[in-house]
mmCIF file of the N, C-alpha and C atoms, coordinates in Angstrom:
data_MODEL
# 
_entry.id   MODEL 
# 
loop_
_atom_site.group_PDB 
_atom_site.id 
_atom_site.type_symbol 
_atom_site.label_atom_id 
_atom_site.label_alt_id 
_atom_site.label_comp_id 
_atom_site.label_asym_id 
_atom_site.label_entity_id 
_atom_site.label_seq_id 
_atom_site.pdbx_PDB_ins_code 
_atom_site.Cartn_x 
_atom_site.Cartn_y 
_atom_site.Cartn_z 
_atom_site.occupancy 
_atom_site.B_iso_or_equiv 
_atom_site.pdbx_formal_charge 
_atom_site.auth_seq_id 
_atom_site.auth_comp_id 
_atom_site.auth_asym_id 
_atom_site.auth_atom_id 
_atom_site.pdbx_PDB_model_num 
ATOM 1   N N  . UNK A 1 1  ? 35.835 62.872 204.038 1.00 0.00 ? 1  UNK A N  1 
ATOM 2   C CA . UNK A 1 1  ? 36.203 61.515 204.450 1.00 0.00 ? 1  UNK A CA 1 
ATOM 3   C C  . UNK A 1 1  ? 37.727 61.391 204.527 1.00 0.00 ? 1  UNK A C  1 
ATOM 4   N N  . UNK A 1 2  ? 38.317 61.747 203.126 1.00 0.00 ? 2  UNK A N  1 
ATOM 5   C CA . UNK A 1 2  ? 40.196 61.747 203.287 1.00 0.00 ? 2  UNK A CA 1 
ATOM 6   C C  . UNK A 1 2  ? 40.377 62.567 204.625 1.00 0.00 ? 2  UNK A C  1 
ATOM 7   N N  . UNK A 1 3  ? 40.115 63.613 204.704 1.00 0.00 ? 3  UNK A N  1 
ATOM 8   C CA . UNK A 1 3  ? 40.375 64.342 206.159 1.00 0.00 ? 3  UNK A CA 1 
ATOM 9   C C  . UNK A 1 3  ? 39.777 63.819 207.303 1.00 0.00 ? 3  UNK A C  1 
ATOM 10  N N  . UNK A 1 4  ? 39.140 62.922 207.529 1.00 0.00 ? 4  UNK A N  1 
ATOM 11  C CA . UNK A 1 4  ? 38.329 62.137 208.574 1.00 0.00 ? 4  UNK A CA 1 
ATOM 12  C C  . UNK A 1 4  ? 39.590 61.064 209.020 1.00 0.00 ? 4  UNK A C  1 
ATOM 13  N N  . UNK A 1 5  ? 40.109 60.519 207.926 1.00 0.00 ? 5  UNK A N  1 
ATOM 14  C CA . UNK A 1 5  ? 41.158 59.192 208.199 1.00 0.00 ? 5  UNK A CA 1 
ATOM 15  C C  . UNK A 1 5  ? 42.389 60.287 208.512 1.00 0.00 ? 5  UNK A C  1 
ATOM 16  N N  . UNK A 1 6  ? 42.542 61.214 207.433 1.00 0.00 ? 6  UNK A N  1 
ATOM 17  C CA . UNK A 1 6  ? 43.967 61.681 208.559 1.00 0.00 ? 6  UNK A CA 1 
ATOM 18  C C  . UNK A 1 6  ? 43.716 62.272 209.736 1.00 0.00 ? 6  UNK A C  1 
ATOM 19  N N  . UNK A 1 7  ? 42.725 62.401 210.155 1.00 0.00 ? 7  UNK A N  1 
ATOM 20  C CA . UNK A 1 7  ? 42.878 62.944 211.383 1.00 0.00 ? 7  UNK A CA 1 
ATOM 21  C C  . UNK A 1 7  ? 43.098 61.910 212.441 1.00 0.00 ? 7  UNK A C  1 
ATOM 22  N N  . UNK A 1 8  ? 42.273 61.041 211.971 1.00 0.00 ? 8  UNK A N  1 
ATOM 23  C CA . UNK A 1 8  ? 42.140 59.726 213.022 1.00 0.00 ? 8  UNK A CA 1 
ATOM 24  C C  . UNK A 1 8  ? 43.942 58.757 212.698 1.00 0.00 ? 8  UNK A C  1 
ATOM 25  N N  . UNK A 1 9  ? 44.213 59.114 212.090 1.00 0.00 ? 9  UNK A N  1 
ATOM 26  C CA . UNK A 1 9  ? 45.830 58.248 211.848 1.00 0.00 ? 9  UNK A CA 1 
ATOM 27  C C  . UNK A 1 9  ? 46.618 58.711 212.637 1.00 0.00 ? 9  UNK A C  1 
ATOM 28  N N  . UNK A 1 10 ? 46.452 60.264 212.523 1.00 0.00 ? 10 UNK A N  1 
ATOM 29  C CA . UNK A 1 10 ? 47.508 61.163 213.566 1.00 0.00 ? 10 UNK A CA 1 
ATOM 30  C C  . UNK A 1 10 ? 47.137 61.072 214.897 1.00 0.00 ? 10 UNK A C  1 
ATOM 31  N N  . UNK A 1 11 ? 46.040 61.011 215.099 1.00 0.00 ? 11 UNK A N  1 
ATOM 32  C CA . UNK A 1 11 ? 45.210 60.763 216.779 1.00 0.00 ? 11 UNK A CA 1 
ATOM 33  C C  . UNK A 1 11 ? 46.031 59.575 216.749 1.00 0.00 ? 11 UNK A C  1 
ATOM 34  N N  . UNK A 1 12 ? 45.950 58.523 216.411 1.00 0.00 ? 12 UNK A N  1 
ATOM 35  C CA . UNK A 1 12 ? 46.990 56.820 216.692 1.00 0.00 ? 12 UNK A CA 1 
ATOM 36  C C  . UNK A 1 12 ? 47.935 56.966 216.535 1.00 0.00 ? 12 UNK A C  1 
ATOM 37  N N  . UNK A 1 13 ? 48.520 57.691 215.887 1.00 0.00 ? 13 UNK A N  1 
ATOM 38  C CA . UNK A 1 13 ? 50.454 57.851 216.141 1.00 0.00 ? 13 UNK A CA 1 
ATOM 39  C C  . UNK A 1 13 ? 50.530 58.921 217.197 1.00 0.00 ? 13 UNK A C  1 
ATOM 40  N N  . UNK A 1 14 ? 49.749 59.733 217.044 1.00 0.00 ? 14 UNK A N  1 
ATOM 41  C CA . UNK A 1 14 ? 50.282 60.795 218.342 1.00 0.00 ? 14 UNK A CA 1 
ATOM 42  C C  . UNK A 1 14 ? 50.519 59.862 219.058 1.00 0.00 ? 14 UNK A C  1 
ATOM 43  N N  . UNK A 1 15 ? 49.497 59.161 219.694 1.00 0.00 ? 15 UNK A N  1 
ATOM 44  C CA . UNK A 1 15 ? 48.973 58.222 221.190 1.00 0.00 ? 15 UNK A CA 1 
ATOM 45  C C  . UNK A 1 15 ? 49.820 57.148 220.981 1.00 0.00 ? 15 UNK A C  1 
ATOM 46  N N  . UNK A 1 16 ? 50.509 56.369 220.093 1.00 0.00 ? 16 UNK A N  1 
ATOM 47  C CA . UNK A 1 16 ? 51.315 55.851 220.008 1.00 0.00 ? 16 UNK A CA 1 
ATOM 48  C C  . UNK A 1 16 ? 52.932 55.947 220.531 1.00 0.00 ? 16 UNK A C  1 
ATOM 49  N N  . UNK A 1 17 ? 53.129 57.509 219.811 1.00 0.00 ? 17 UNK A N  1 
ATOM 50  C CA . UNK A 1 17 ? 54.282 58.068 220.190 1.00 0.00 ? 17 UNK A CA 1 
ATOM 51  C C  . UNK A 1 17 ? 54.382 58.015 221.535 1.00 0.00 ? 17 UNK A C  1 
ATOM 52  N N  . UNK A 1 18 ? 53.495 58.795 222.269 1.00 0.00 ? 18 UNK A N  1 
ATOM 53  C CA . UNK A 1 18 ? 53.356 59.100 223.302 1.00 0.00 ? 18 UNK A CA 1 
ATOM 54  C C  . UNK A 1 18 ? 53.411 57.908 224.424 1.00 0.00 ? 18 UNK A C  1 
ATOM 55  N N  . UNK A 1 19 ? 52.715 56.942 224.172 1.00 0.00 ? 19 UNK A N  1 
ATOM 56  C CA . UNK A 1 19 ? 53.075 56.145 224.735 1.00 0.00 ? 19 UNK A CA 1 
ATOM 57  C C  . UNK A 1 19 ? 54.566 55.211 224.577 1.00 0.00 ? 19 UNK A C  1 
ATOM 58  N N  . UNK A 1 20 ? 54.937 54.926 223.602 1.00 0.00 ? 20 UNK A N  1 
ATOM 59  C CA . UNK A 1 20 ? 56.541 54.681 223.183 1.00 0.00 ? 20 UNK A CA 1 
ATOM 60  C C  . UNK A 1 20 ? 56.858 55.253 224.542 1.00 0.00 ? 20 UNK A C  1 
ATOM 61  N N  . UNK A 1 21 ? 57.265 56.802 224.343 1.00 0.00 ? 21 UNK A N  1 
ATOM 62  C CA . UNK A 1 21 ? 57.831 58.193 225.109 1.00 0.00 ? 21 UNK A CA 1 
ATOM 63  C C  . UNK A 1 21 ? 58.142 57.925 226.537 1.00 0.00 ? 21 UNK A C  1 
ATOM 64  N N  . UNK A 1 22 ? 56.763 56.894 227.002 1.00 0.00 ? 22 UNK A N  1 
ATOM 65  C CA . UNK A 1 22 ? 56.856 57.038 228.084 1.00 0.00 ? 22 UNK A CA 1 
ATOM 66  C C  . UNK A 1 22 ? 57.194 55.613 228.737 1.00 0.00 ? 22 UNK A C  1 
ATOM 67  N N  . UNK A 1 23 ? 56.829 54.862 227.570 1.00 0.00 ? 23 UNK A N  1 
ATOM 68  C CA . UNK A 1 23 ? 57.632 53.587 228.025 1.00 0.00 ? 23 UNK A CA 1 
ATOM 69  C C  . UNK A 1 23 ? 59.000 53.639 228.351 1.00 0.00 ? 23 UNK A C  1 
ATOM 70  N N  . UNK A 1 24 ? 59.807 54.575 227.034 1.00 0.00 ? 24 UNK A N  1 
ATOM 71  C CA . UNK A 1 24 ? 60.982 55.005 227.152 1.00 0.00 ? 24 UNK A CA 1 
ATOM 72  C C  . UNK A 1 24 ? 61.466 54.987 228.324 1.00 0.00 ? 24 UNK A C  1 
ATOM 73  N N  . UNK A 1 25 ? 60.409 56.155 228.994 1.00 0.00 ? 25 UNK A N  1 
ATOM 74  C CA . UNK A 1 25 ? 61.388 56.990 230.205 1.00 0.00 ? 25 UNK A CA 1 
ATOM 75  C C  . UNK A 1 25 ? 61.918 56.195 231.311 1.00 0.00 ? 25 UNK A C  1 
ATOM 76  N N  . UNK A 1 26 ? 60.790 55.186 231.302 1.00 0.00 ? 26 UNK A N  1 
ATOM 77  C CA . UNK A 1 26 ? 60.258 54.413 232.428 1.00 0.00 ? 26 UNK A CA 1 
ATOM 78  C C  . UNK A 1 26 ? 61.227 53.372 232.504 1.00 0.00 ? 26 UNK A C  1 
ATOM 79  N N  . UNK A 1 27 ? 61.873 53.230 231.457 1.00 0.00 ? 27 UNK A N  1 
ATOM 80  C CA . UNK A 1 27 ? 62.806 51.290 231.042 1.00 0.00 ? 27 UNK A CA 1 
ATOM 81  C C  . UNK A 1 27 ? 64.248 52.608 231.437 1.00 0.00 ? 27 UNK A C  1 
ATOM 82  N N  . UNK A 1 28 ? 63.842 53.724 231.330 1.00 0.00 ? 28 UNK A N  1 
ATOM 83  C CA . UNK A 1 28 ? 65.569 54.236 231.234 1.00 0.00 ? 28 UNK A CA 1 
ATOM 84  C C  . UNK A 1 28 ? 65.753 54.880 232.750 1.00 0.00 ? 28 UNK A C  1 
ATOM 85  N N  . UNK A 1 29 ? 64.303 54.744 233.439 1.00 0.00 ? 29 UNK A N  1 
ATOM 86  C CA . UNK A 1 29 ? 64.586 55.501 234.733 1.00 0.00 ? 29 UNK A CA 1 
ATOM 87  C C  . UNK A 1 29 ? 64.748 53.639 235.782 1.00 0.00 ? 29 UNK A C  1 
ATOM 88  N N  . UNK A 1 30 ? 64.378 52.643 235.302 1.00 0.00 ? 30 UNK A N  1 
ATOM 89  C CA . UNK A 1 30 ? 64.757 51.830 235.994 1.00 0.00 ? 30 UNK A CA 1 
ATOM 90  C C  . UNK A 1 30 ? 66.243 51.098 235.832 1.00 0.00 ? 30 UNK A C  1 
ATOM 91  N N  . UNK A 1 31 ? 66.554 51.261 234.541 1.00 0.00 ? 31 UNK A N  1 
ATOM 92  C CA . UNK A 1 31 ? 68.100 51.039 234.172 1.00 0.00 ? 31 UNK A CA 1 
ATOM 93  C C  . UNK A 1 31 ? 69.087 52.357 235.026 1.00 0.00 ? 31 UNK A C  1 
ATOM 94  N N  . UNK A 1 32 ? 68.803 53.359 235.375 1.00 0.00 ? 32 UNK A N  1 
ATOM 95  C CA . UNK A 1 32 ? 69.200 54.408 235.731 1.00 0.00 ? 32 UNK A CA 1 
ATOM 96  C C  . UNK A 1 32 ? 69.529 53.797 237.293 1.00 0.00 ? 32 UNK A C  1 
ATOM 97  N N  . UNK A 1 33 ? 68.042 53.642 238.337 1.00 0.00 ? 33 UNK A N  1 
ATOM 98  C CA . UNK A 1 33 ? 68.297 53.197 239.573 1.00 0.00 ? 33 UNK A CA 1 
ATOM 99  C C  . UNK A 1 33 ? 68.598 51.745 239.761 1.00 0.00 ? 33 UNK A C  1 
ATOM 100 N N  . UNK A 1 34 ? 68.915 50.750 238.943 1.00 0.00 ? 34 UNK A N  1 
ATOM 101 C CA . UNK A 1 34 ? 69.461 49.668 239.098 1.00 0.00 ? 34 UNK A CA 1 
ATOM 102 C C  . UNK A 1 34 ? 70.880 49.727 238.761 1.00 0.00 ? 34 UNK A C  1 
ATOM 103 N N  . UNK A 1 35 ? 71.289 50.971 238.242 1.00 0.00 ? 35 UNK A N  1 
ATOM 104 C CA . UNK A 1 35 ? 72.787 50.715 238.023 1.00 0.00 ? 35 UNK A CA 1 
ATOM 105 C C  . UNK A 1 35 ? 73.221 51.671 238.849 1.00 0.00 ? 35 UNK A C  1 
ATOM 106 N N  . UNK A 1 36 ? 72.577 52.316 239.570 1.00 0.00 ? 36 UNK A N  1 
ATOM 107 C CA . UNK A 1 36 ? 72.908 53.443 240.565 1.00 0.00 ? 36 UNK A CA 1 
ATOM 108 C C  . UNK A 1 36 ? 73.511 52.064 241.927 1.00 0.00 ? 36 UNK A C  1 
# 
């Protein structure tokens, strides 16, 4: 069961991160061509 929840915590932060990541890119690639 303890190994059941960490697995599933890290599955939601991975996918978390990951999405962050790509929000990131996305807010820095439109700041990029609006100041271009």
């Amino acid at each position: 069961m303890v190994l059941r929840e960490s697995n599933f915590e890290t599955g939601a932060g991975l996918h978390e991160t990951v999405t962050w990541k790509v929000h990131e890119t996305v807010t820095w690639k439109v700041r990029w061509r609006g100041g271009e």
